[in-house]
Phi, psi and omega in degrees: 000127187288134200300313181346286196324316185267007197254153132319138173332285146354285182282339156271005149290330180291345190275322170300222043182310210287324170308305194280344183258341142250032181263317164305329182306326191273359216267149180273349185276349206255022198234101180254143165233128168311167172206164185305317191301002180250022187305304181304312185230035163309093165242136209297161179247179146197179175275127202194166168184043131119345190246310186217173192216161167211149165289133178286168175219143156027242168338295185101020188202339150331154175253158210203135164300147168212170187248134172265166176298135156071014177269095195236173186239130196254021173356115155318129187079325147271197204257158173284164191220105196295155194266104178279145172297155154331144182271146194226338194285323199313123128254137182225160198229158192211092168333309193142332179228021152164146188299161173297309196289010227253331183297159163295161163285141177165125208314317155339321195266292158286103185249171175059032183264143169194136192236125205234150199226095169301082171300327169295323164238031180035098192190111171296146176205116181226111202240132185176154160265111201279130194232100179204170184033038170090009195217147157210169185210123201306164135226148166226125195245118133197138182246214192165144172243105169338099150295348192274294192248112180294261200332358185226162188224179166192143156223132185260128139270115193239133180261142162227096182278148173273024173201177145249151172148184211303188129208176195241172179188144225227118154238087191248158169273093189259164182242068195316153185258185170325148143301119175254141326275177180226137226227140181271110225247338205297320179250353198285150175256167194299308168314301187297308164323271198310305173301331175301295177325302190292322175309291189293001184083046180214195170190185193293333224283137149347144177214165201277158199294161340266034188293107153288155174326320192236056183264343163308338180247290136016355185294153172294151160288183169204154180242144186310112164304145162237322191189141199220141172204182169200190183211114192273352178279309207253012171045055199236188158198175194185135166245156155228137153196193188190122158326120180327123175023055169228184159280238193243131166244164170200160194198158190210157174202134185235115180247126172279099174282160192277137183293140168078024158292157182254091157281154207229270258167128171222136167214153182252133210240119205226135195195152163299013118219043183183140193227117206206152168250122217220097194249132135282062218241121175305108173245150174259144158326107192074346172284164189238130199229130179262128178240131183235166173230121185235141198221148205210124170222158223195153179198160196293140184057012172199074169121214148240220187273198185277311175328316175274002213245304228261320172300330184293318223265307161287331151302349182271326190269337168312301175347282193102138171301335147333305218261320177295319141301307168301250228275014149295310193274319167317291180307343162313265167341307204286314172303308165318341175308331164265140183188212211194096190240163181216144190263113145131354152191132193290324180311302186282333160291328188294332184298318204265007181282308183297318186302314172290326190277336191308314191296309188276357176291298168314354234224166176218170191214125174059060176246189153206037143279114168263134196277139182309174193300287148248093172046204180304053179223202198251359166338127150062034158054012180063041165267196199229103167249204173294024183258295213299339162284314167271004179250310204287285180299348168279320205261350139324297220289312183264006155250016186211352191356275168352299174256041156249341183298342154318336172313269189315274207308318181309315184303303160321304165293009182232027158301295187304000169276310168304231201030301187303275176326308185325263195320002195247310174273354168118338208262193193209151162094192179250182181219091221250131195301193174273278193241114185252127182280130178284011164269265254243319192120324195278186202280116141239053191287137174273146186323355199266325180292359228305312188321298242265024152306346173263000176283087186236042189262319211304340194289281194292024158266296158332293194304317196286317164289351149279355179242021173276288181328275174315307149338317195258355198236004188061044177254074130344324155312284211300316162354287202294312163305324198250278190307303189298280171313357144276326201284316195288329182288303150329285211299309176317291151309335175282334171297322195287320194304325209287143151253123180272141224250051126046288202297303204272339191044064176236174170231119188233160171266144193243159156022072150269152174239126145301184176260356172265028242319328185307340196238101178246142168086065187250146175300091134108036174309119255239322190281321176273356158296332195265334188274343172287332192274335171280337163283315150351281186318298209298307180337291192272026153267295178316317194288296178335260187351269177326356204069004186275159163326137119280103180349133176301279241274358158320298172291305186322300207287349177267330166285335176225046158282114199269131207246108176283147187208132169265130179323299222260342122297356165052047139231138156354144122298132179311327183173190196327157173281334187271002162300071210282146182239105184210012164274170184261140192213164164304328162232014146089279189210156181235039172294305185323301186298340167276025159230023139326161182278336168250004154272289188049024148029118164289129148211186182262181180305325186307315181318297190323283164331321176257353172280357181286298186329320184268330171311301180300342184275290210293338171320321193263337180288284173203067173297133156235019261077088206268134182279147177349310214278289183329338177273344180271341184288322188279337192309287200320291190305322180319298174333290199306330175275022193051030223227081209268350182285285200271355148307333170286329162301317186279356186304300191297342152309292166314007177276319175257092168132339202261337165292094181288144151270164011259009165263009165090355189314152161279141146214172209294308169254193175281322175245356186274002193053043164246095192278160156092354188300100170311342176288315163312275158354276183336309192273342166279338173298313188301350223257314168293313192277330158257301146335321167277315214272346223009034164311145163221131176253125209245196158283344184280322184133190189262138200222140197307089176270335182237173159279124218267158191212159190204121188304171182252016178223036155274155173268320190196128173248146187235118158285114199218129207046077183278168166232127168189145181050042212028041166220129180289152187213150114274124207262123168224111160248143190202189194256174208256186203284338197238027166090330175313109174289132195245150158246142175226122211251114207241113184289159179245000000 
């Protein structure tokens, strides 16, 4: 008898469960590493867990910025800003002939390097021998932001010096100054934006890694010291401040000395930017000394003050890092129970292994803060556009529901700024901006964007994903409360928004921005006309459910909304036929999207088949540095057109160019660096759970809308602790006796 056999159930899930986790623990796909040979085209990863974040670095002991969640700078005159926090990661070592962080990078300085990034238990680990001024020393760094307890950090440092005698050591708090310069971006026209940029000595242009393009604009906010201290008995620092006329942040720090170190002198060093503990200590040759840091961070509606960030900061350093660590990676583990695994090729898993930690670094669990555009940094100014309903939130919602529901909730809770807005263009019902600043709700999209105020598909973008939410988890409470008054709201506006065309019995969208953003102010964009007319229908689905009234004229304007089509070529139009389509854009033409996954446009195959045919014709006419979320569009239309060959082509595309090493960062194109885009990430996560899989989540349940395709040297792809509708599935497809690929759904 097999031991399984003889354990109670229970106790033999635990054992399996423990078995799949350390085999994962072992697995190469959850594991990316640096090497010296990467010195050059380091572009940072970072650490996060949905609330606050830091950039990876080199050293692994530099300080690098980092972000609270929704924490912005209301500059005057400029646009909101996420606020970078005080640097909390940073420790520094001084041998005796020059600081560490301070030395160049060079394989010759660093030797023996290698820096590793644990997707599975989200844990930095950076190992070298520091060789400089005649003296070296092993280091070894790793650090982690809690996934277990959100309010904490830890960066652990252990020195093996090859010698003996004094050395210094720096555990500081920088206290970033202003960004210099800062361009009132709140009012600038798009010219005035450039002659400013070109005015400071800077510019628009691709830059070499890891610089996006538009980090001249892209700057962090700051935040205000209000009050600062340390103590050199208890080895501590403590902060109070607050984001330009944002909110109140506070932040601690508690430092572990190595038991039996020989301190020579600790002073607390308080300065305009920098709050440090500042140490002397004798080391002997080969003995190994661990110096820790425990960090405590805190913001106005998520958590307290510095008094309370320095009890947590101390209770951490009781804890101990060990201790602390086990149950961060542990709360890790738990999350990979849902993940997305594929048999037959290592790249690509490993790619949607980075994707996934990149989605879940972000995430929060029973908030209603929605993640910027890229994540915690100042990318895309750290607003809320349609990636976080249509990107984000699909590629959650059935392994994570929990953390895609902050999506949803942000929007409800940010009705009355639509509303506010609404009532500014004239409309009625809400009008939810192009960029929502993720506190407060309101519009900052900046002025130089001003047009793409007509970019208003995001509102039936918003409705499909509250009525995506309902659908997948079946909550008819969170409907009636949460969901129906957005959905109802949206709709509203769109009735008011529509115009009827009399000659034609028609209902058309006027002065519109495509989602191909060149062509603004346009007749009758074929994708916001097809997403008004689908949030309408669920309006009145929605109403139905709740029991509320639903506008007549909901249906009427959704049955004869008009979807330009050419006739005599059986495929779409981008939009009106008297428009030309002749610019050059980043996708070429945005027919793919009316077969995104969360539109899927009803047509027949043939329509399908040639609007695809005409995306690749114009991509290629006149596509230009094409961004990421196009390649996930063609894997997903390839799919839906059964075509399993060329959806594995575009998968391995996206593979290229756009995966910075040595982490795997997303950036939008191949060439601008603008890292970090959560939309990217989202959509390749799509490209499997609705793409490969030809899953849809309907009225129906998530239901086979296409025949699931599979590459073919592939074995198996696993949707694996899908959720829905309160049951768990592993989903698998794979291919069946006559090559043809079957799914099959196995409850748990």
């Amino acid at each position: 008898m097999s031991l399984l056999r003889r354990l109670p159930r229970a106790a033999a899930f635990g054992l399996l469960l423990v078995a799949a986790r350390v085999s994962a623990a072992t697995d190469p796909s959850f594991v990316l590493t640096g090497t010296s040979e990467q010195f050059g085209s380091y572009f940072p990863s970072y650490l996060a867990n949905g609330y606050f974040s830091t950039l990876t670095s080199v050293r692994g002991t530099e300080p690098t910025m980092g972000y609270m969640v929704a924490t912005m700078d209301y500059a005057k005159d400029d646009i909101a800003r996420p606020a970078a926090m005080p640097g909390w990661n940073e420790i520094d070592y001084n041998p005796g002939g020059g600081w560490l962080n301070s030395t160049r990078v060079a394989k010759e300085i660093f030797t023996n390097y290698a820096q590793t990034l644990d997707m599975y238990g989200a844990t930095l680990s950076t190992k070298y021998r520091f060789v400089y001024a005649n003296k070296s020393t092993d280091v070894q760094v790793t650090t982690f932001v809690s996934q277990d307890a959100g309010h904490l950090a830890a960066t652990r440092l252990t020195l093996t010096p090859q010698f003996d005698g004094s050395v210094q050591l720096t555990f500081p708090i920088r206290l970033w100054s202003e960004h210099q310069p800062r361009f009132p971006i709140g009012k600038l026209t798009g010219d005035e934006m450039i002659a400013a940029v070109i005015a400071s000595g800077q510019n628009l242009d691709n830059k070499p890694v890891p610089t996006p393009d538009r980090a001249a604009v892209w700057y962090p906010g700051v935040v205000r010291i209000q009050s600062n201290g340390g103590d050199t008995k208890t080895l501590t620092l403590w902060l109070d401040g607050r984001a330009e006329q944002g909110v109140a942040v506070a932040q601690a720090v508690a430092v572990e000395l190595p038991e039996g170190l020989e301190v020579e002198d600790v002073q607390l060093e308080k300065g305009p930017y920098k709050l440090s503990l500042n140490l002397k200590a004798r080391l002997h040759k080969g003995q190994s000394y661990t110096f820790t840091k425990y960090i405590a961070a805190s913001r106005e509606g998520w958590g307290g003050n510095a008094q309370a960030d320095l009890a947590l900061a101390t209770q951490a350093r009781k804890t101990g890092f060990d201790a602390l660590l086990a149950k961060h990676q542990a709360a890790w583990h738990a999350l990979w129970e849902s993940d997305i695994r594929i048999d037959g090729d290592a790249k690509v898993q490993q790619a949607v292994h980075s994707d996934l930690y990149y989605l879940l670094s972000n995430t929060t669990v029973g908030t209603s803060w929605p993640m910027g555009a890229c994540a915690l940094t100042p990318g895309y100014a750290g607003h809320a556009f349609w990636d976080s309903d249509s990107w984000v939130f699909p590629a959650l919602l059935l392994l994570h529901p929990e953390r895609a529901k902050p999506i949803v909730m942000f929007r409800h809770r940010t009705i009355g700024p639509a509303q506010e807005r609404a009532k500014q263009f004239g409309v009625k019902g809400t009008m939810y901006p192009w960029e929502s600043d993720p506190e407060t709700g309101k519009d900052y999209t900046p002025h130089f964007a001003y047009g793409v105020f007509r970019e208003i598909h995001v509102n039936a973008d918003i409705a499909i994903a509250q009525w995506q939410y309902y659908n997948a988890t079946g909550d008819e409470a969170w409907l009636k409360q949460v969901g129906w008054p957005v959905i109802e709201q949206v709709a509203t506006f769109w009735a008011s928004r529509v115009s009827y065309d009399k000659a034609n019995d028609r209902y058309e969208i006027h002065h519109v921005t495509s989602p191909d953003e060149a062509y603004d102010d346009v007749l009758n964009d074929s994708f916001t006309n097809a997403v008004a007319q689908k949030a309408l229908r669920i309006a009145v689905k929605a109403a139905n459910k709740v029991g509320a009234p639903a506008d007549p004229q909901w249906s009427v304007i959704a049955d004869k909304m008009y979807i330009p089509f050419d006739e005599k070529n059986q495929r779409h139009l981008d939009f009106d036929a008297s428009v030309p389509h002749d610019k050059i854009t980043w996708m070429g033409s945005s027919l793919a999207w009316l077969m995104y996954p969360d539109l899927d446009l009803p047509m027949t195959p043939q329509v399908r088949r040639n609007d695809f045919d005409f995306q690749l014709h114009e991509l290629k006419e006149h596509g230009d540095d094409p961004n990421e979320m196009m390649m996930v569009m063609l894997a997903v239309g390839s799919a839906e057109l059964g075509d399993a060959q060329a959806a594995n082509d575009w998968i391995q595309r996206n593979l290229v160019g756009f995966l910075k090493p040595p982490f795997n960062v997303r950036t939008e194109t191949v060439a601008n660096n603008a890292g970090y885009i959560l939309a990217t990430s989202a959509g390749f996560v799509q490209s499997f759970v609705y793409g490969l899989s030809g899953l849809r989540i309907d009225d129906d349940g998530l239901t086979q809308a296409y025949a699931p395709v599979l590459p073919s040297a592939w074995k198996s792809m696993q949707l694996k602790g899908v959720h829905f509708r309160g049951k768990r599935y592993d989903i698998t497809v794979e291919h069946a006796a006559d090559g043809k690929a079957q799914l099959t759904r196995k409850a748990l």
